[in-house]
ZATORDREN-747133 format. One record per atom (N, C-alpha, C, O): residue in three letters; z, y, x. Coordinates in steps of 0.05 Angstrom, whole numbers, padded with zeros to 5 digits, always signed. Atoms other than C-alpha are relative to their C-alpha. Layout:
# residues N
ALAZYX
...
This chain:
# residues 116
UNK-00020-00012+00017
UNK-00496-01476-00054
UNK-00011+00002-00028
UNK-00034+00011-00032
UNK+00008-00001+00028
UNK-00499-01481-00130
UNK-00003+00026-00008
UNK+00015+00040+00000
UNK-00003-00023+00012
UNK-00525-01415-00170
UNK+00016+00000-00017
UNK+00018-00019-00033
UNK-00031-00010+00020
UNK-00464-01384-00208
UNK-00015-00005-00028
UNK-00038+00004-00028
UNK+00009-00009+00027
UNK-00482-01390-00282
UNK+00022+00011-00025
UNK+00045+00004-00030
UNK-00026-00020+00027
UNK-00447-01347-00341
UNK-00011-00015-00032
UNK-00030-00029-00038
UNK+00011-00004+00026
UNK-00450-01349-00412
UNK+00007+00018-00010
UNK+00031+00020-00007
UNK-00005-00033+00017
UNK-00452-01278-00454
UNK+00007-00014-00029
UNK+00000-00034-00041
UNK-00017-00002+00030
UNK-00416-01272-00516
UNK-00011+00028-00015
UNK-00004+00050-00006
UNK-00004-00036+00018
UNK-00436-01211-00567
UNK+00012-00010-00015
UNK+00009-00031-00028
UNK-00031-00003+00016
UNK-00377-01201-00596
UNK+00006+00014-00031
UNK+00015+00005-00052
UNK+00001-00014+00028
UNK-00384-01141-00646
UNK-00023+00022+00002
UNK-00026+00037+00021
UNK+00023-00031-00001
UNK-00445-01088-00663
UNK+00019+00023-00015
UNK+00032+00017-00035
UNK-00004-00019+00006
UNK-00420-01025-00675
UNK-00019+00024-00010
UNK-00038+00030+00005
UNK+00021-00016+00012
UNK-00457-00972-00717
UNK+00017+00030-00009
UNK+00026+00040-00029
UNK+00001-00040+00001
UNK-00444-00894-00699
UNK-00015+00019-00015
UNK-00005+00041-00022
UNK+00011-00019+00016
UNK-00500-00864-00738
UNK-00024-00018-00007
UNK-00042-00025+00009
UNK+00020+00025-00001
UNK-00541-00915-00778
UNK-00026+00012-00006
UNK-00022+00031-00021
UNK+00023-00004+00005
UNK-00619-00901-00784
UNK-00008+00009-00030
UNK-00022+00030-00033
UNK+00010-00007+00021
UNK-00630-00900-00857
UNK+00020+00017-00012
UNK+00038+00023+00004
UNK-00026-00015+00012
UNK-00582-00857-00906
UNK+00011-00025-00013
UNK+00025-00036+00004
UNK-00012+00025+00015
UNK-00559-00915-00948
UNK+00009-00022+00016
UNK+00015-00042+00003
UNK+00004+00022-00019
UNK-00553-00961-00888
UNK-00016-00015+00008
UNK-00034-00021-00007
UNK+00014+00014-00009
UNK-00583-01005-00841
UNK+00000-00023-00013
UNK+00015-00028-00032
UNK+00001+00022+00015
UNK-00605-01071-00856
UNK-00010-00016+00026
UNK-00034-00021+00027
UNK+00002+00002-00026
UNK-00597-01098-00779
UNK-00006-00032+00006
UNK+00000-00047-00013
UNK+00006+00029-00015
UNK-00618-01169-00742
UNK-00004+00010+00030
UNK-00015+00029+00042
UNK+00007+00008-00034
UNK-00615-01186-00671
UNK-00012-00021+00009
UNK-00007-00044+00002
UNK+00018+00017-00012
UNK-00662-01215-00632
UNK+00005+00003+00037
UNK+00015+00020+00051
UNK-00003+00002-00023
UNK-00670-01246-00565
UNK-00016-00019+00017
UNK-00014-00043+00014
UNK+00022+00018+00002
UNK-00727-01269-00529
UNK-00020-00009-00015
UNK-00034-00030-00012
UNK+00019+00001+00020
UNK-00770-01254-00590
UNK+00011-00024-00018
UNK-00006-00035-00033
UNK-00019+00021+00023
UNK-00717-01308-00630
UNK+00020+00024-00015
UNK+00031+00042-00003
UNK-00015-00015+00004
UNK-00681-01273-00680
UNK+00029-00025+00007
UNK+00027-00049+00006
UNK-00029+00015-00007
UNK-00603-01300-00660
UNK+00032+00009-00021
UNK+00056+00005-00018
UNK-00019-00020+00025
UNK-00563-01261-00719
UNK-00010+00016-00017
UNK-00025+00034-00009
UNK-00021+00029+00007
UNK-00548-01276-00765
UNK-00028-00008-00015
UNK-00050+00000-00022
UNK+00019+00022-00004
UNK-00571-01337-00777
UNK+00004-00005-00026
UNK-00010-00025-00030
UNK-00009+00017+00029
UNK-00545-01351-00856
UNK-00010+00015-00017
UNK-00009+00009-00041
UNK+00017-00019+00019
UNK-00585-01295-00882
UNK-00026+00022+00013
UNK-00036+00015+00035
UNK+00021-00016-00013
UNK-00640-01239-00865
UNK-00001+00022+00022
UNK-00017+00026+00040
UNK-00006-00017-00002
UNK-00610-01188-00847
UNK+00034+00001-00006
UNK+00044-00014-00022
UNK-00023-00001+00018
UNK-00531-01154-00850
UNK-00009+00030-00001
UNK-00025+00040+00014
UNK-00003-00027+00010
UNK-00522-01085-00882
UNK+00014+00011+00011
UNK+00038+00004+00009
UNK-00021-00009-00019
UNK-00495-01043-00836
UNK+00005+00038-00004
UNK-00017+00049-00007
UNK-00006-00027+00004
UNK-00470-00966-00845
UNK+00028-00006+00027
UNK+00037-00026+00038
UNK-00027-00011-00024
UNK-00409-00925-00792
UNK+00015-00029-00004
UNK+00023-00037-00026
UNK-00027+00014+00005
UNK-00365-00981-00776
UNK-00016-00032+00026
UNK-00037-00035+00037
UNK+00008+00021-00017
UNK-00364-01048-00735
UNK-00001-00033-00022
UNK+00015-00038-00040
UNK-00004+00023+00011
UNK-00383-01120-00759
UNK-00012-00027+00030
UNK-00029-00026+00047
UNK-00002+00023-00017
UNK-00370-01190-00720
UNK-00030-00006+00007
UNK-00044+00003-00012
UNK+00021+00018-00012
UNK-00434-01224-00684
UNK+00007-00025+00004
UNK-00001-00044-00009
UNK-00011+00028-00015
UNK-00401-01276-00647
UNK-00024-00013+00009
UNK-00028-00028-00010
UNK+00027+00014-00017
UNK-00471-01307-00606
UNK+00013-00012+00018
UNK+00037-00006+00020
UNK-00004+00007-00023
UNK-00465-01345-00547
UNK-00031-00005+00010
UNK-00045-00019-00003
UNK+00016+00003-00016
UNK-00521-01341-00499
UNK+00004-00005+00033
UNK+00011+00011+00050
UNK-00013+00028-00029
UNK-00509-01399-00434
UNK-00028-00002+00018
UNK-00052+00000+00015
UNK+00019+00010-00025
UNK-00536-01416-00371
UNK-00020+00026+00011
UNK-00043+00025+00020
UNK+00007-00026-00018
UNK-00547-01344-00345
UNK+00008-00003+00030
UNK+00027-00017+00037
UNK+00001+00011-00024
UNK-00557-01342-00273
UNK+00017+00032+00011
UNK+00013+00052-00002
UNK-00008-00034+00000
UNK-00516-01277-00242
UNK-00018+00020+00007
UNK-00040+00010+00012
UNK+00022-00027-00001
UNK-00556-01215-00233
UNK-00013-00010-00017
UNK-00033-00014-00003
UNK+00004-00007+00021
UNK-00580-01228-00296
UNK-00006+00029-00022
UNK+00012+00045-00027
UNK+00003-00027+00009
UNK-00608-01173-00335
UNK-00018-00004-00033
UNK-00041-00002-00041
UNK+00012+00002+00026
UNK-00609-01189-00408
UNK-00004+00021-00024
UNK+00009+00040-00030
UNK+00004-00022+00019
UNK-00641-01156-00462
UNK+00002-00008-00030
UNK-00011-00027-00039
UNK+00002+00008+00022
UNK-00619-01153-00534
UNK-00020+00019-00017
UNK-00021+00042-00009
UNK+00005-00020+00019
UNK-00658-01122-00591
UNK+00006-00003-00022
UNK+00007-00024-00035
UNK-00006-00001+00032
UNK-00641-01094-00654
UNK-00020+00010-00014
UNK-00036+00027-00005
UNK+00029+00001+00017
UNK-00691-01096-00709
UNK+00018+00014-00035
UNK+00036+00003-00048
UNK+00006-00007+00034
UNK-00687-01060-00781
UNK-00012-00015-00018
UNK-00036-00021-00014
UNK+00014+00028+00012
UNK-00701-01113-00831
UNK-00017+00022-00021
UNK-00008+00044-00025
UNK+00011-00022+00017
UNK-00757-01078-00883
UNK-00014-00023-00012
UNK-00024-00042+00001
UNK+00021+00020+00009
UNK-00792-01115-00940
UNK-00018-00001-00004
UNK-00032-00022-00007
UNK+00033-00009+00013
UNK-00852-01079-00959
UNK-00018+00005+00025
UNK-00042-00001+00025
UNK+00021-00013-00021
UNK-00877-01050-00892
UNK+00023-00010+00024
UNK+00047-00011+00018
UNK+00000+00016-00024
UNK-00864-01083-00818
UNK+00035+00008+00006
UNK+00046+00029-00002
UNK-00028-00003-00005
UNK-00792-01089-00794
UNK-00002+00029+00036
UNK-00018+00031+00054
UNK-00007-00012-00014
UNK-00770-01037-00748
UNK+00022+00003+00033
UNK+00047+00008+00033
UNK-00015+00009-00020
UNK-00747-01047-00674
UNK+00010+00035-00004
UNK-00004+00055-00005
UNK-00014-00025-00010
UNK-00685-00991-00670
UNK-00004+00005+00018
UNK-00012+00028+00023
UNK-00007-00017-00024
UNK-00678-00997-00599
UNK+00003-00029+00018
UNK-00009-00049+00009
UNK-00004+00019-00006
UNK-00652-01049-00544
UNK+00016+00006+00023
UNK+00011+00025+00038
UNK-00016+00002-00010
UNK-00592-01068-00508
UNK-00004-00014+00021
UNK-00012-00037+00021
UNK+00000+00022-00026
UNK-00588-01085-00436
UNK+00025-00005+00022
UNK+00034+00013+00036
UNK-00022+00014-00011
UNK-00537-01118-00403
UNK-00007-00022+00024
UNK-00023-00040+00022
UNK+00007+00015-00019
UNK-00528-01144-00328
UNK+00028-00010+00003
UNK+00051-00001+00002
UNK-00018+00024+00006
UNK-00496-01206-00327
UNK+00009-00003+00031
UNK-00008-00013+00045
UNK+00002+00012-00030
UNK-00463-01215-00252
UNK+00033-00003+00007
UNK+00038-00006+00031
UNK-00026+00007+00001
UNK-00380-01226-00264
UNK+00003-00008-00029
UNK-00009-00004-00050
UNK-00012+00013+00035
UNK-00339-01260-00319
UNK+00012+00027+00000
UNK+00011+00043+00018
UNK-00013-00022+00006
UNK-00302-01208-00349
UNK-00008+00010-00032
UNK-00027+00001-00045
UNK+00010-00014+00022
UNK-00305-01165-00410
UNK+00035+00009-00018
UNK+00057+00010-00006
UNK+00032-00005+00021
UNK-00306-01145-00473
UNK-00002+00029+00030
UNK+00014+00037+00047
UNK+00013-00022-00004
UNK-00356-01086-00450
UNK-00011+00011-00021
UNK-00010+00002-00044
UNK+00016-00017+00025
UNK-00394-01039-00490
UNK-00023+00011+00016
UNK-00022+00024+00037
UNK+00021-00013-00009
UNK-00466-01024-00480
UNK-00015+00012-00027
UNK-00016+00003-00049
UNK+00007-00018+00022
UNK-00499-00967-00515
UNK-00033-00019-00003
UNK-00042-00035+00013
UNK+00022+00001+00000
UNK-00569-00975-00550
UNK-00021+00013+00014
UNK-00021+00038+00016
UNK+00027-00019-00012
UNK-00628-00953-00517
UNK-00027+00003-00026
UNK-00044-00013-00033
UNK+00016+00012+00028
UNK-00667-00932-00580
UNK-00034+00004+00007
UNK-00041+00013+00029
UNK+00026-00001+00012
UNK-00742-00934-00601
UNK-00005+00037+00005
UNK+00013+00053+00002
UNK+00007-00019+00008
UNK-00782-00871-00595
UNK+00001+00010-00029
UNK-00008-00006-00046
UNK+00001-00008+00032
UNK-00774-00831-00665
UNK+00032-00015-00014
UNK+00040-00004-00035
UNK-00016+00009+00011
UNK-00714-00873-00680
UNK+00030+00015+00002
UNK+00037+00022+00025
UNK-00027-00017-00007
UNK-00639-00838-00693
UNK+00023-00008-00001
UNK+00044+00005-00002
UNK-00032+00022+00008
UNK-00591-00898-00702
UNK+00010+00005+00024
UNK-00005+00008+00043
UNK-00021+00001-00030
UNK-00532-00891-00646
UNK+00022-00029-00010
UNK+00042-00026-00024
UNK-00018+00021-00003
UNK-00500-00968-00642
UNK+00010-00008+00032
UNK+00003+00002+00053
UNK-00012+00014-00027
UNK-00463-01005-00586
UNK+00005-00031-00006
UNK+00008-00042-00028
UNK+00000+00035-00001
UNK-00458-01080-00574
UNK+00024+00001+00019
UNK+00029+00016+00038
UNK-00028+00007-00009
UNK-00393-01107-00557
UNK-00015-00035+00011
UNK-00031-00051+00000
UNK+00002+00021-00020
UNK-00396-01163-00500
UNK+00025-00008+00020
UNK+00044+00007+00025
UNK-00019+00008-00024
UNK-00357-01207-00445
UNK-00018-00027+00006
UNK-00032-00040-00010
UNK+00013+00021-00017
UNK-00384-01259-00399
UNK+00021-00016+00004
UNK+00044-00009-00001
UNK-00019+00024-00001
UNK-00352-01328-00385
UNK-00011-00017+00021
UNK+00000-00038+00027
């Protein structure tokens, strides 16, 4: 019998209470690749939601992927917020998974998802 395989979609990050006062300055990574966005460093993120759109394919079910979100910083080392985990084992969606943050860290986001 063939293993089921999915592909995950992040859809949209959402940002409830961003880390810095002036805003974040967010990237996602995956697998130690950053995967977003790809046309610049970093996006600037404060309260509010902005698009992702990723596709990550050829997940096997029970899957148990992990995203992280990183603080982009220029002078001194970038900052992992936190990291999103998501188990991949039906199509379906969107979902929402909260962050799991960093010790010391106080950002509250959510990652918008659906499997295919």
């Amino acid at each position: 019998m063939a293993e089921i395989t999915y592909q995950l979609r992040l859809l949209k990050l959402h940002c409830y209470r961003q880390e810095e006062s002036d805003g974040d300055e967010v990237f996602i990574k995956y697998k130690k690749e950053k995967i977003w966005p790809l046309k610049s460093k970093y996006e600037s993120m404060k309260e509010g939601s902005l698009d992702v759109n990723v596709d990550i394919a050829g997940l096997e079910s029970g899957t148990e992927v992990e995203i992280e979100l990183w603080d982009y910083d220029l002078l001194t080392p970038n900052d992992k917020l936190g990291t999103f985990k998501m188990l991949v084992n039906e199509k379906g969606g969107p979902f929402k998974t909260d962050l799991l943050v960093e010790l010391g860290e106080d950002a509250k986001y959510s990652l918008e998802w659906e499997a295919y």
